[in-house]
C-alpha positions in Angstrom: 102.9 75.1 88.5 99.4 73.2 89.3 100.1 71.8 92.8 97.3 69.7 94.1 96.7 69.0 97.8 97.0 65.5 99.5 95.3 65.1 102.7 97.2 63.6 104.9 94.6 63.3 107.9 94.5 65.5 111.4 94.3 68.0 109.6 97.5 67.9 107.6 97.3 68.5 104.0 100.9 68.7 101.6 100.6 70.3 98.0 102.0 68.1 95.3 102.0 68.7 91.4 100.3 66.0 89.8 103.9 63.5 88.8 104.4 63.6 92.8 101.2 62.1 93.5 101.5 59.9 91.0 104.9 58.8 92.1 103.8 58.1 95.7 100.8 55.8 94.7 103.2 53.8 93.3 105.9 53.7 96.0 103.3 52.9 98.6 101.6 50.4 96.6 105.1 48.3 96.2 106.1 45.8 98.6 107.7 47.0 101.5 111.4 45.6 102.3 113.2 47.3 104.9 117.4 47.9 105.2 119.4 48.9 107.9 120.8 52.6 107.4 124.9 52.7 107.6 125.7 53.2 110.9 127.0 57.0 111.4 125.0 58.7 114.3 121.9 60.9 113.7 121.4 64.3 115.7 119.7 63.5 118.9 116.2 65.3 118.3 114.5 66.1 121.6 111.1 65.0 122.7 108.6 67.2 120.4 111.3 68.9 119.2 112.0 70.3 115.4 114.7 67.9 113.5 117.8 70.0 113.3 119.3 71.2 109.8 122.7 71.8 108.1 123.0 74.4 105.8 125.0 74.0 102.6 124.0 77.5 100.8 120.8 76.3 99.0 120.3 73.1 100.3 119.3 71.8 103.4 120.7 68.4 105.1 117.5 67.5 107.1 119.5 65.4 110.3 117.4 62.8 110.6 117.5 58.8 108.6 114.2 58.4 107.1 112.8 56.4 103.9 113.2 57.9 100.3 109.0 58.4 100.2 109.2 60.3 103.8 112.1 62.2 102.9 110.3 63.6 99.7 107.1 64.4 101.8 109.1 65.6 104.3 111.2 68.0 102.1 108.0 69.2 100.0 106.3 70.0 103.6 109.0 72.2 105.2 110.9 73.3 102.4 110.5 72.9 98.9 111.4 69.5 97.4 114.3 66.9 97.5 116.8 68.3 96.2 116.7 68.4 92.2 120.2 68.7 90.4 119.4 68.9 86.4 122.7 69.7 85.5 126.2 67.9 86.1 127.8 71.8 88.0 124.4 71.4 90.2 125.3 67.9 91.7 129.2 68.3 91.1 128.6 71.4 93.7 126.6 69.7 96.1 129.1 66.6 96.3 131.8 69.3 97.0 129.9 70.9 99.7 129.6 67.9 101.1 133.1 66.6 101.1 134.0 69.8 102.7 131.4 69.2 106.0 132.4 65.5 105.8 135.1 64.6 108.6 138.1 63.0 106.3 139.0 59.7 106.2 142.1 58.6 108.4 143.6 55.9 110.2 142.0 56.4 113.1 138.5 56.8 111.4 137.2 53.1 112.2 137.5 53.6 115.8 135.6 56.9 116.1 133.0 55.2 113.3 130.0 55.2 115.5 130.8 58.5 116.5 130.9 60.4 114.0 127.7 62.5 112.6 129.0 63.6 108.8 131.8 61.0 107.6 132.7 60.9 104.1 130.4 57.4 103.7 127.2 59.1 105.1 124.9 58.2 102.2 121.8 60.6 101.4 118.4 60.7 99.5 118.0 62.8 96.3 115.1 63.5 94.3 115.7 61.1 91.6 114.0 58.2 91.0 113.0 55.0 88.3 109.5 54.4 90.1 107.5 55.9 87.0 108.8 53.5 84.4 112.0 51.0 85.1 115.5 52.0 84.0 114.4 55.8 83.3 115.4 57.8 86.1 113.9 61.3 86.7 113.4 64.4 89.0 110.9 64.3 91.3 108.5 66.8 91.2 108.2 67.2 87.1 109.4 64.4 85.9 112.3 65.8 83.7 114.9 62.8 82.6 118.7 62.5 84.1 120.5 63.9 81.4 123.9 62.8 82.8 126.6 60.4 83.9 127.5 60.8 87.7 126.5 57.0 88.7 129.4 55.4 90.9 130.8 52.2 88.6 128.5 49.4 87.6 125.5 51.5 89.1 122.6 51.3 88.4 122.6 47.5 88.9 119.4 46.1 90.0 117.9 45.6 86.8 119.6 42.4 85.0 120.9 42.4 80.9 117.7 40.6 80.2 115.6 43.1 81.5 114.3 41.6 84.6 114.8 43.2 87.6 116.6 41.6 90.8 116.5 44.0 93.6 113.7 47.0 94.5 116.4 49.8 94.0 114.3 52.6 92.7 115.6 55.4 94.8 118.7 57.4 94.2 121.2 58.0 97.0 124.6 60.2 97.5 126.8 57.5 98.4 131.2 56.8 98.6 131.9 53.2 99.3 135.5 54.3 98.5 135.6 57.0 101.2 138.7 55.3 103.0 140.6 55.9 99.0 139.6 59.5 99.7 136.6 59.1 97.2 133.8 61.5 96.7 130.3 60.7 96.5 128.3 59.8 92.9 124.9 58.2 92.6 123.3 54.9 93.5 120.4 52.5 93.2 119.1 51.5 96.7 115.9 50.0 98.2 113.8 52.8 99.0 113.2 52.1 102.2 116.7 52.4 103.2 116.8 55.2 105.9 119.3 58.4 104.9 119.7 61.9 105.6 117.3 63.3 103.0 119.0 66.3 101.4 115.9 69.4 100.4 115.7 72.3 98.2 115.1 75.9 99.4 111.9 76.7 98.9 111.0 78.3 94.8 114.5 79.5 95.0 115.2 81.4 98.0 118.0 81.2 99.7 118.2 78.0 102.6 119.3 80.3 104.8 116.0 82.4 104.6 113.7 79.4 104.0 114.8 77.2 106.8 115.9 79.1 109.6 112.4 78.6 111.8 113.7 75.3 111.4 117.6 75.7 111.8 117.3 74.7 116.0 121.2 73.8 115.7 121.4 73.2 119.4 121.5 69.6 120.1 119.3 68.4 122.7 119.4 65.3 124.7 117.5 62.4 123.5 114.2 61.7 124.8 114.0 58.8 126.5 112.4 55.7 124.9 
């Protein structure tokens, strides 16, 4: 596939096919509105220090609450892409990876919320997006079309009956609003410069386990001051 480079300055360039590029020029051209992230704990990252990884066989959780735009660049840099899941056994497998990493919902969850690193309402960032053309949502990277139904109820909601849109929720998310009903996760519409654990693809179809360990660094490290 035709990947062209983007120069990101000092020195840094990322490859991107030619939808990507076009897909960023219009995220960063948009106007910029930013939400607070839910409030589970990130992975303290030290001081210089690589941003630590969970393994789910061939994805990667990147542990670290960044915008949908970063997370893709991010994910195309290191790895391969955020993640892509064409088929309904592709994101039906991811969601049960996840639930099984999740810590499960019980009474005493609340108290330990702020505590707690992977809780079954941890939201994250997929590669799926309406920012090419409004109410059709495709893959980054190619541009193929969700071919589907996995949306949590009433989702996606930010654009109105009459066609006009009320909110600047073009970025998909992982999310379970009904994780204390022992809910898994489906899709959402969300602002995308909400700040989530972006979830990548192994790069051209290796295994994640061969394509991220330089950066598995699993150890967590004190957070650098300031």
């Amino acid at each position: 596939m035709f990947r062209k480079p983007l120069d990101l300055g000092f020195g840094k360039r990322i490859y991107f096919g030619a939808f990507e590029i076009a897909l960023l020029i219009i995220f960063h051209s948009r106007p910029l509105i930013v939400s607070a992230s839910n409030a589970l704990i990130d992975a303290p990252i030290a001081a210089g220090g690589e941003i630590p990884v969970e393994m789910l066989e061939n994805w990667i959780i990147v542990r670290k609450s960044m915008t949908w735009g970063d997370a893709a660049m991010y994910c195309n840099e290191k790895y391969f892409r955020l993640t892509v899941l064409p088929a309904l056994d592709n994101a039906k497998g991811l969601i049960d990876k996840i639930k099984t990493l999740s810590k499960p919902y019980d009474p005493g969850y609340d108290k330990l919320y702020k505590e707690v690193e992977f809780g079954m309402d941890r939201r994250y960032w997929i590669g799926l997006t309406d920012l090419m053309e409004e109410g059709k949502w495709t893959w980054i990277q190619d541009g193929t079309e969700l071919a589907y139904e996995l949306w949590y109820p009433k989702q996606p909601d930010h654009k109105m009956a009459d066609g006009a849109t009320k909110s600047l929720e073009h970025c998909v998310s992982l999310w379970n609003p009904g994780y204390n009903n022992k809910d898994s996760h489906s899709f959402n519409d969300e602002d995308c410069k909400n700040k989530y654990y972006p979830i990548c693809d192994a790069a051209d179809g290796a295994s994640a386990a061969a394509a991220a360990a330089v950066y598995s660094n699993s150890v967590l490290l004190p957070v650098a001051a300031g």
